[in-house]
N, CA, C and O of each residue as an XYZ file, in Angstrom:
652
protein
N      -1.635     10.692    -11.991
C      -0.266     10.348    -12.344
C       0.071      9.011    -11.682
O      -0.262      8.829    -10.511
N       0.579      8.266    -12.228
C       1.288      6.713    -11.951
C       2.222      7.119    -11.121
O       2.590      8.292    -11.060
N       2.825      5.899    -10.197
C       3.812      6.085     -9.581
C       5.108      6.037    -10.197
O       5.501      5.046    -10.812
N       5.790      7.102    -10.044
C       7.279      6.874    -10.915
C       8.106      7.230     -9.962
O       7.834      8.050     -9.086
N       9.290      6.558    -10.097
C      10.669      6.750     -9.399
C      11.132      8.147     -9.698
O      11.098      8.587    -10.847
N      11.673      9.026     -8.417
C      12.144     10.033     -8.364
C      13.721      9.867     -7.775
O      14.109      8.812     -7.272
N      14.687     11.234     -7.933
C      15.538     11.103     -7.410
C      15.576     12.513     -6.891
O      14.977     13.547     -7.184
N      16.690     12.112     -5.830
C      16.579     14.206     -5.179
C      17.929     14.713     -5.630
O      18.980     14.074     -5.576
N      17.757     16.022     -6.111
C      18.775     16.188     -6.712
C      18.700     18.079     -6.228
O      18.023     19.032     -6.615
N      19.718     17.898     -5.278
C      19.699     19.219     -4.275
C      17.968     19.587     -3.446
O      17.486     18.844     -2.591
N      17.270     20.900     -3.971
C      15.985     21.122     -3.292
C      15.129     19.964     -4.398
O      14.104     19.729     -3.759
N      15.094     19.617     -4.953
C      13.927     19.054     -6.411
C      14.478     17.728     -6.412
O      15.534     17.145     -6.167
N      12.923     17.433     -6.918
C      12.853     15.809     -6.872
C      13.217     15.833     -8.680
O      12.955     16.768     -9.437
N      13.836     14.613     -9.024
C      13.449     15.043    -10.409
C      13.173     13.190    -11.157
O      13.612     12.149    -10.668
N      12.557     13.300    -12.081
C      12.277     12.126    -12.555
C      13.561     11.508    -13.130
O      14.486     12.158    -13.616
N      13.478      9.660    -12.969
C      14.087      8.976    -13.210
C      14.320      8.101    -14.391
O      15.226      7.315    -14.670
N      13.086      8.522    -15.082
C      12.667      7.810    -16.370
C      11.650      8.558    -17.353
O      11.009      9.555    -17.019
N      11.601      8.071    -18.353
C      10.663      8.882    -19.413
C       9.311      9.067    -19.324
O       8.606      9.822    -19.994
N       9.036      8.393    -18.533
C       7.397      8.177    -17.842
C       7.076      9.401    -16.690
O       6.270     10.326    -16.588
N       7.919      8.978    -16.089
C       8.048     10.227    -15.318
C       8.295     11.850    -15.704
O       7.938     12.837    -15.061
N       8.947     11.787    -16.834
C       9.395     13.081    -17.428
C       7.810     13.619    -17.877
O       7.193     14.646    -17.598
N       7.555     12.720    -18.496
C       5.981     12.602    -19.183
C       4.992     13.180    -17.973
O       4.210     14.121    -18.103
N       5.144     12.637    -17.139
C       3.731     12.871    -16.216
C       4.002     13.985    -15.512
O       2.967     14.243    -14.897
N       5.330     15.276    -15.114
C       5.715     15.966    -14.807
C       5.720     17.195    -15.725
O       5.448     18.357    -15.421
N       6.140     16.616    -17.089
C       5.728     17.717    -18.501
C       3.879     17.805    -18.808
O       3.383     18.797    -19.341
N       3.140     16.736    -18.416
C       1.582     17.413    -18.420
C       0.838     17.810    -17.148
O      -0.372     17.678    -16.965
N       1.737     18.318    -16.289
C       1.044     19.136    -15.508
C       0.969     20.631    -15.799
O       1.265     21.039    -16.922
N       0.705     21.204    -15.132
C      -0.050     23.060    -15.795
C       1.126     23.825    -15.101
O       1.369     23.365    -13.985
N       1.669     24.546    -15.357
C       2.649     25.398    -14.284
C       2.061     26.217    -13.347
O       1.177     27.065    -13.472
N       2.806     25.760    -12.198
C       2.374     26.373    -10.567
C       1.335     25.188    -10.277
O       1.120     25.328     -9.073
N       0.623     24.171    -10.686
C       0.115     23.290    -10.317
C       0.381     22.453     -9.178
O       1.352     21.697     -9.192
N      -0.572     22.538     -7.968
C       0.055     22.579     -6.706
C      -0.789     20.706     -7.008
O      -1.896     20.453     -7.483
N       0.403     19.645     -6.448
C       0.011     18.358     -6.376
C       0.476     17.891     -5.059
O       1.296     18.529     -4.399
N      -0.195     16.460     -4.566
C      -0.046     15.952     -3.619
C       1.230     14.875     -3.907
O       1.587     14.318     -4.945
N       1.608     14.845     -2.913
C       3.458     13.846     -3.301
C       3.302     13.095     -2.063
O       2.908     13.654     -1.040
N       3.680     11.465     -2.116
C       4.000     10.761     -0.975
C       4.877      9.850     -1.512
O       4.984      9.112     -2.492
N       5.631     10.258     -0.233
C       7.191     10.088     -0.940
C       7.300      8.588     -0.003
O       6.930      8.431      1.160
N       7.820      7.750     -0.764
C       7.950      5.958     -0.014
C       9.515      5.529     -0.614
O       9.878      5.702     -1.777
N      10.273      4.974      0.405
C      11.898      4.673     -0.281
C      11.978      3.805     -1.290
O      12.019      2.615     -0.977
N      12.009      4.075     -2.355
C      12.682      3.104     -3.813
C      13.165      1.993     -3.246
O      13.725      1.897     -2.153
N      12.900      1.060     -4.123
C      13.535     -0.565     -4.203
C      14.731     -0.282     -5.204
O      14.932      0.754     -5.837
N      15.294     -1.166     -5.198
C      16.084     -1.220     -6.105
C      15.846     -1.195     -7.396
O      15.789     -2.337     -7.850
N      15.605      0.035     -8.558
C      15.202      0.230     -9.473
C      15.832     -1.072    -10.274
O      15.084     -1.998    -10.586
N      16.720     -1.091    -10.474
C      16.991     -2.206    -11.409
C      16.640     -3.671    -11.443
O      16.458     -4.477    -12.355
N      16.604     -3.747     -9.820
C      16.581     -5.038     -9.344
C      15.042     -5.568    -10.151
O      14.896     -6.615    -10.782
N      13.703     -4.187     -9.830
C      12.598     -4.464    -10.314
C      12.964     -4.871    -11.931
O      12.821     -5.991    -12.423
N      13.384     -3.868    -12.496
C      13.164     -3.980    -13.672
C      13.833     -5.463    -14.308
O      13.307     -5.984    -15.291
N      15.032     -6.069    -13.645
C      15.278     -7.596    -13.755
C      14.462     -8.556    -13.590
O      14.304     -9.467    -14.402
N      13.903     -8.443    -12.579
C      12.463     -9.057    -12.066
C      11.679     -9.284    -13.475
O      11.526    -10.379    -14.015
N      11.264     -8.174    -13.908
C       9.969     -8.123    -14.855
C      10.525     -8.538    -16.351
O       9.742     -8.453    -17.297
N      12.207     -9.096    -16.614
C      12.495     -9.080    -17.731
C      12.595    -10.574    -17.585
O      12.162    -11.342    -18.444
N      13.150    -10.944    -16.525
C      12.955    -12.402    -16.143
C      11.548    -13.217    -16.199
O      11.265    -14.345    -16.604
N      10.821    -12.214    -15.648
C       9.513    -13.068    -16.131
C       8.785    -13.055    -17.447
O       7.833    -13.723    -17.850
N       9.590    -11.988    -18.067
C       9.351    -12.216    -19.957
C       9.804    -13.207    -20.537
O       9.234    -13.873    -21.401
N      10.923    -13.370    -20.065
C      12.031    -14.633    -20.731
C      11.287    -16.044    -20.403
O      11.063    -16.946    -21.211
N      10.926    -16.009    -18.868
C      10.276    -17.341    -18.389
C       8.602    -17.246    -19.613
O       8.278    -18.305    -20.150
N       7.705    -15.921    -19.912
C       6.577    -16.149    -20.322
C       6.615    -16.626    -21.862
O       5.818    -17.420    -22.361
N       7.896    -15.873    -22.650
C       7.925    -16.405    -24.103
C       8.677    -17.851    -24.243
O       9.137    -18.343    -25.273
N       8.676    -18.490    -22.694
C       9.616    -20.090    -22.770
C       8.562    -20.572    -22.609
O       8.422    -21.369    -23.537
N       7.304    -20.592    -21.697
C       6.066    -20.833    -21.778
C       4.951    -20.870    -22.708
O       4.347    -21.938    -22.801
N       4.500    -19.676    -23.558
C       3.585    -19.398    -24.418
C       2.916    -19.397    -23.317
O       2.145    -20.314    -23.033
N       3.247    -17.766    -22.107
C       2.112    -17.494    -21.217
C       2.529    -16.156    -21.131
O       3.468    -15.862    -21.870
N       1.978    -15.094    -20.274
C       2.566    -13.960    -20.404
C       3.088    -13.680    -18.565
O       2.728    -14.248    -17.533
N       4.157    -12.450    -18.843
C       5.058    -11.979    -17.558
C       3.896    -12.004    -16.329
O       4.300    -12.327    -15.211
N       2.243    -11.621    -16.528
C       1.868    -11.629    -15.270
C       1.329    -13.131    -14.723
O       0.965    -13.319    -13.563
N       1.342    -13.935    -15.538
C       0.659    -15.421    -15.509
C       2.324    -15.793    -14.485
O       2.234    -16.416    -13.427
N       3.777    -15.281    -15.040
C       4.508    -16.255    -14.249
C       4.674    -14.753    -12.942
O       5.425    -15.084    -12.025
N       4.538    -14.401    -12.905
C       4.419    -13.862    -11.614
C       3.533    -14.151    -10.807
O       3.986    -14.396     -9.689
N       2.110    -14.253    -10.928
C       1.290    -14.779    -10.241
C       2.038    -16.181     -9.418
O       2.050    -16.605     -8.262
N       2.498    -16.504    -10.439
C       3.161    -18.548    -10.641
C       4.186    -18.564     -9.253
O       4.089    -19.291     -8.264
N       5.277    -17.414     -9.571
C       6.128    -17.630     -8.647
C       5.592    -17.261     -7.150
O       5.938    -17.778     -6.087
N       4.592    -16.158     -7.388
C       4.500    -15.603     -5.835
C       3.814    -16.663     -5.357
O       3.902    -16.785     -4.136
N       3.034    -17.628     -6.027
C       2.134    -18.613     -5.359
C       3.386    -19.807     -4.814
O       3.209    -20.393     -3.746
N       4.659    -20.083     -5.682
C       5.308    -21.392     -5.494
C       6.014    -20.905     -4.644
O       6.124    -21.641     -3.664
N       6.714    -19.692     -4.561
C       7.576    -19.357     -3.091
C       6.711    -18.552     -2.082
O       7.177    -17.554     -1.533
N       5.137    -19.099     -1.783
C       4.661    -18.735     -0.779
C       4.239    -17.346     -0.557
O       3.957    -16.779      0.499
N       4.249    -17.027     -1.442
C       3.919    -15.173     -1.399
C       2.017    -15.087     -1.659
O       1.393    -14.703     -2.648
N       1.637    -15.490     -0.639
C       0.091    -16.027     -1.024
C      -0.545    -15.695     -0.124
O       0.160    -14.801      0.345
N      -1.321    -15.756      0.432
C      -2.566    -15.542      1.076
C      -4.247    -15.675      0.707
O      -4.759    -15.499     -0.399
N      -4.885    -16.015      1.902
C      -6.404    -16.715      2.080
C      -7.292    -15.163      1.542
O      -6.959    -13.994      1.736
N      -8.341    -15.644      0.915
C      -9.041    -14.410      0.443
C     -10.218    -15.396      0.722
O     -10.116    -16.584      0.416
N     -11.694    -14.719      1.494
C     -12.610    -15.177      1.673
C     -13.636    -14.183      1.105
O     -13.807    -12.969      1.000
N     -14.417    -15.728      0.694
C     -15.739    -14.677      0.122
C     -16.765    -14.652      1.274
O     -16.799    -15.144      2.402
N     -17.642    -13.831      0.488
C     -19.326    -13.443      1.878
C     -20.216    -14.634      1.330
O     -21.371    -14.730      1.744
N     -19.685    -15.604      0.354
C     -20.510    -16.657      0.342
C     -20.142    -18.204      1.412
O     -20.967    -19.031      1.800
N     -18.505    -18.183      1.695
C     -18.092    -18.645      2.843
C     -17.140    -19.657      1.963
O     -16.547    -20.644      2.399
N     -17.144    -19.138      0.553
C     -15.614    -20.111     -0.059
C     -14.550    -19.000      0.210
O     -14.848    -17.885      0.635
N     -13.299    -19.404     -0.074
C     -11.677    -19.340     -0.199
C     -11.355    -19.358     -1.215
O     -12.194    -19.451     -2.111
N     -10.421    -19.301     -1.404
C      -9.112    -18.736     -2.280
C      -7.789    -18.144     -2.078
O      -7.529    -17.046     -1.584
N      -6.992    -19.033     -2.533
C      -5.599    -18.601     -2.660
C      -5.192    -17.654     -3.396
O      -5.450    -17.785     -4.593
N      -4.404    -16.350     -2.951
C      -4.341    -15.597     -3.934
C      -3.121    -15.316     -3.953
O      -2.507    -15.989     -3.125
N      -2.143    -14.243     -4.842
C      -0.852    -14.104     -4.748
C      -0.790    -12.284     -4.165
O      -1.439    -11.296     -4.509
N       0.204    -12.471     -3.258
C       0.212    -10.753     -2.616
C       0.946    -10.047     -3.541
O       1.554    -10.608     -4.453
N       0.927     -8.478     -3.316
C       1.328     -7.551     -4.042
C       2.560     -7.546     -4.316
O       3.058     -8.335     -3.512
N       3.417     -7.103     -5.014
C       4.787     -6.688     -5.093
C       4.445     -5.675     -5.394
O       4.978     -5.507     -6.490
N       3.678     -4.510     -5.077
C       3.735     -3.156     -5.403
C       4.689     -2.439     -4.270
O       4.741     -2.659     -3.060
N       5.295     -1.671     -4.936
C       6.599     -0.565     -3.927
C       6.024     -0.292     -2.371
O       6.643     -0.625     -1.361
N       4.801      0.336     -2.378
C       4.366     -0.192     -0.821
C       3.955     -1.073     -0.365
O       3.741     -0.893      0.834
N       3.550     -2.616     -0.930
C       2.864     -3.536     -0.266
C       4.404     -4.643      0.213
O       4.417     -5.438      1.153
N       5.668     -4.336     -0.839
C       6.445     -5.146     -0.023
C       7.952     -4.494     -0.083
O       8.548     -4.130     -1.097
N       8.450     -4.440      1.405
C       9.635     -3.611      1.130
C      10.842     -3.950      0.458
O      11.033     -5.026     -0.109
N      11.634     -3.029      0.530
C      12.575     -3.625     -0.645
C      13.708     -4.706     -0.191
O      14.455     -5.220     -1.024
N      13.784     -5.055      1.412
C      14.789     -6.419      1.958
C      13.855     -7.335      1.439
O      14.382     -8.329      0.938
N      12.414     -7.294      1.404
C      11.061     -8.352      1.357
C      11.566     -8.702     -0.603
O      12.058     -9.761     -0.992
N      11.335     -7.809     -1.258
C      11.387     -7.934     -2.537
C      12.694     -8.430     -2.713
O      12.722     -9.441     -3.415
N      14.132     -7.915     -2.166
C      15.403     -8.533     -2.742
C      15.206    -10.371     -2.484
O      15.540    -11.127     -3.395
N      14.785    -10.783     -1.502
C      14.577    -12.232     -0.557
C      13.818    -13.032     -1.858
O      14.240    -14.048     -2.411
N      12.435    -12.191     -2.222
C      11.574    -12.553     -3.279
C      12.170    -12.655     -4.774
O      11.847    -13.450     -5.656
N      12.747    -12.036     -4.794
C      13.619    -11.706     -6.551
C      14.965    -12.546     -6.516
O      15.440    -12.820     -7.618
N      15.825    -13.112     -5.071
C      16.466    -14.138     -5.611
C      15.900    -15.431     -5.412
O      16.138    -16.294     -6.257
N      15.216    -15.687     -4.465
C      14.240    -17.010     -4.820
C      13.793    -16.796     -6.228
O      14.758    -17.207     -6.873
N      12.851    -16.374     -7.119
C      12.397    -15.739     -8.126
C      13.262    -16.645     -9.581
O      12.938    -17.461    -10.445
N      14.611    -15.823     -9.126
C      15.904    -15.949    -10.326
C      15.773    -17.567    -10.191
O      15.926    -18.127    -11.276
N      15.501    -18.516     -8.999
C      16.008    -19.554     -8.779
C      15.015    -20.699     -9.350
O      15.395    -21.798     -9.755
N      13.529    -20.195     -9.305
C      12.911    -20.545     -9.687
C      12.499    -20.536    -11.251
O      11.995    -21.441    -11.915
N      12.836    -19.364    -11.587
C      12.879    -19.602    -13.087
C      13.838    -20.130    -13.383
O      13.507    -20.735    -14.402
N      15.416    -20.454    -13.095
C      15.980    -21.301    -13.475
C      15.820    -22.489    -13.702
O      16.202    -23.157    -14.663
N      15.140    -22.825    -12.648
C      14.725    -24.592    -11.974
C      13.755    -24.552    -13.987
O      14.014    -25.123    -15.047
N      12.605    -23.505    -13.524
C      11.385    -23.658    -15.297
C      11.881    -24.097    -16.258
O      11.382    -25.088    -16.792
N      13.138    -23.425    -16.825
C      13.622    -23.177    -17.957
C      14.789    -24.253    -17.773
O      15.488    -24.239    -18.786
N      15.182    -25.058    -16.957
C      16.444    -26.252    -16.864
C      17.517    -25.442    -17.462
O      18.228    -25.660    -18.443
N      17.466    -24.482    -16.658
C      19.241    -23.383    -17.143
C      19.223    -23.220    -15.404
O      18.361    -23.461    -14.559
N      20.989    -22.547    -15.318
C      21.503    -22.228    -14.167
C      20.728    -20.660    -13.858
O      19.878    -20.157    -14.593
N      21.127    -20.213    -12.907
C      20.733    -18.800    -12.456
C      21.511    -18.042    -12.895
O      21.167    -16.876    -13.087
N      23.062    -18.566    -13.249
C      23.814    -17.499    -13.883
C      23.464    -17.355    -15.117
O      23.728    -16.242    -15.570
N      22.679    -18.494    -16.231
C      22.302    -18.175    -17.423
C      21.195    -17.454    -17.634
O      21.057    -16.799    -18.667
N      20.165    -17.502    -16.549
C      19.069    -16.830    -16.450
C      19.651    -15.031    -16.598
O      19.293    -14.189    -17.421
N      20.561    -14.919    -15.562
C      20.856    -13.510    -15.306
C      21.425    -12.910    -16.134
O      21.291    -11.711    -16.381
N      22.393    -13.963    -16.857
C      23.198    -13.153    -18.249
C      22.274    -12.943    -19.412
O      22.618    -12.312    -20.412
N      21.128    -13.471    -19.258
C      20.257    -13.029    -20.559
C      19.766    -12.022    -20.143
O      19.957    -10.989    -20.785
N      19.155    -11.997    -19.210
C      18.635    -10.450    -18.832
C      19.395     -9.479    -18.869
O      19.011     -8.568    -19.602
N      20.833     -9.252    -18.074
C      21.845     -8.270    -18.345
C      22.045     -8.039    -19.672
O      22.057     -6.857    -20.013
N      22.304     -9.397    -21.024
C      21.845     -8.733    -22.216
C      21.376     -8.049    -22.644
O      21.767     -7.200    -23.446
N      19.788     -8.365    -21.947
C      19.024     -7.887    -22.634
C      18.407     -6.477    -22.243
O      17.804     -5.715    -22.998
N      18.676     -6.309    -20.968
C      18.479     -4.750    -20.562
C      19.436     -4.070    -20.957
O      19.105     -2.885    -20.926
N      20.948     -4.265    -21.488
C      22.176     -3.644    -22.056
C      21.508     -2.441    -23.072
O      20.740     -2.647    -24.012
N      21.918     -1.407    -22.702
C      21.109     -0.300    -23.860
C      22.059     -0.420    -24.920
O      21.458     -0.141    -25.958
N      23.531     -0.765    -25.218
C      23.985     -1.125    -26.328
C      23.274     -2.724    -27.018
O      22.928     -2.916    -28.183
N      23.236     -3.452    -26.156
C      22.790     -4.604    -26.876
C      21.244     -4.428    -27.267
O      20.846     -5.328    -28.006
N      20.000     -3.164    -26.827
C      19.099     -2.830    -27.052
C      18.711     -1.982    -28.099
O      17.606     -1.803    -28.612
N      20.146     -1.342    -28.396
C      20.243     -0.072    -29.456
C      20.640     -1.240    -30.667
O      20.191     -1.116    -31.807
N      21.291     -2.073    -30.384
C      21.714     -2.810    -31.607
C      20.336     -3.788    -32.004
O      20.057     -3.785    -33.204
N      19.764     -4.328    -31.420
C      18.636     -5.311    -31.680
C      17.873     -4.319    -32.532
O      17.895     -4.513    -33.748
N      17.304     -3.443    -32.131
C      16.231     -2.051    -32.663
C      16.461     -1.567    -34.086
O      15.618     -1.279    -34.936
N      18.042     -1.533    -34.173
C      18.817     -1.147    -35.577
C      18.138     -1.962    -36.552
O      17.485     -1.581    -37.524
N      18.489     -3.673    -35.984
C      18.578     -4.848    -36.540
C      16.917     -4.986    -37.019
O      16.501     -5.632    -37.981
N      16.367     -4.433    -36.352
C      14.661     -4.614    -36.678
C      14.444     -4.194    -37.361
O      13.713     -4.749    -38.182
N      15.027     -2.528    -37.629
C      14.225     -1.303    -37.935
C      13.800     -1.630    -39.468
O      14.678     -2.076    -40.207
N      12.682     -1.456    -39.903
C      12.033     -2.233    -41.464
C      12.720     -0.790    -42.568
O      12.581     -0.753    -43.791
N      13.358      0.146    -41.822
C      13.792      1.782    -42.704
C      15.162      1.083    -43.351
O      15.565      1.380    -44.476
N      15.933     -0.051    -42.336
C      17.215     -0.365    -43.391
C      17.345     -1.621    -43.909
O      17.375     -2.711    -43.337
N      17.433     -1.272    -45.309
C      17.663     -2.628    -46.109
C      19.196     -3.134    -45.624
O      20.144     -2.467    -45.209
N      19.061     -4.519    -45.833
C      20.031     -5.378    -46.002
C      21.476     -4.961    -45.734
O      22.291     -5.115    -44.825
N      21.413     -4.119    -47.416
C      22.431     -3.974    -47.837
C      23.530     -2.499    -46.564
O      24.747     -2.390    -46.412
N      22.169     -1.528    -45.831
C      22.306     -0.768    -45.423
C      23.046     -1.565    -44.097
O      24.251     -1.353    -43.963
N      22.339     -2.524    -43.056
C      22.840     -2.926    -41.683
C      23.818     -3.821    -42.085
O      24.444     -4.022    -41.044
N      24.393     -4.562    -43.069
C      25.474     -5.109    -43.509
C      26.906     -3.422    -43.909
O      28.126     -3.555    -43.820
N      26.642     -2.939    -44.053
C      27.542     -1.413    -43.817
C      28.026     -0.803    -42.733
O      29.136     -0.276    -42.657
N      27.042     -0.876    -41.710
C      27.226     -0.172    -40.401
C      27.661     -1.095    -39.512
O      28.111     -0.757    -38.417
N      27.558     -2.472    -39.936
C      27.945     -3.544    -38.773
C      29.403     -3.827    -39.355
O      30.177     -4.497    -38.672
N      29.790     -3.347    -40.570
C      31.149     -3.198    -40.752
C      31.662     -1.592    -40.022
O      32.671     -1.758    -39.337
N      31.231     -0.294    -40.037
C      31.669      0.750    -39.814
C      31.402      0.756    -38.490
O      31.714      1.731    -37.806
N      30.867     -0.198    -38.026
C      30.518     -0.549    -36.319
C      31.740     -1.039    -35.345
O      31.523     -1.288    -34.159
């Protein structure tokens, strides 16, 4: 099972997301598992993080882990990796939930916002209002509508009036 965000909710942990629901619905009942429990980051904060670096990868024609790599290397989030042949390398450190805590990650994620601003020659407040867009589950439910290939034309021109 992947790591998924839990919440405690009286004696029971219970999942926070659909992934989690998922990996909790294919276990066997009475299935005794190992749990190590580590304090949550700011769930959202991550998930801004990773939408920001979508926005920065489709402004690029690169993808979300190419500008993550990018940023952890430009705001110093790096470190020496040596080989047994006696070269180096710069590499970029983890942002995984245990490799950096969550004061470490908030420090990292507004440098982050600042830096993709600087990429994209927009402010940080424009950076952030696209993302708040775009994580908006109304403004997400409406895009999805707008896609869906099941309604003609004539159909999402109806509902965006009865909307």
């Amino acid at each position: 099972m992947a790591k998924q965000p839990f919440i405690r909710r009286g004696r029971a942990l219970v999942p926070t997301n659909q992934d989690g629901r998922d990996a909790v619905n294919a276990l066997d009942e009475g299935q005794v598992i190992m749990v190590s429990l580590t304090p949550a980051r700011n769930v959202k904060q991550f998930q801004l993080f990773w939408t920001a670096c979508q926005i920065a990868a489709e402004a690029t024609d690169t993808t979300k882990d190419a500008v993550k790599d990018w940023l952890l290397m430009k705001l110093g989030y790096c470190e020496p990796m040596f080989y047994p042949d006696g070269s180096m390398r710069i590499v970029s450190k983890s942002i995984a939930w245990e490799n950096m805590p969550p004061d470490e990650f908030a420090t990292f994620f507004n440098a982050a916002i600042l830096k993709i601003a600087e990429l994209l020659e927009s402010s940080p407040a424009d950076v952030r209002k696209r993302f708040d867009d775009l994580l908006d589950p109304n403004t997400r439910a409406d895009m999805r509508r707008l896609r869906s290939p099941s309604l003609a034309p004539a159909q999402q021109e109806n509902e965006a009036v009865t909307s």
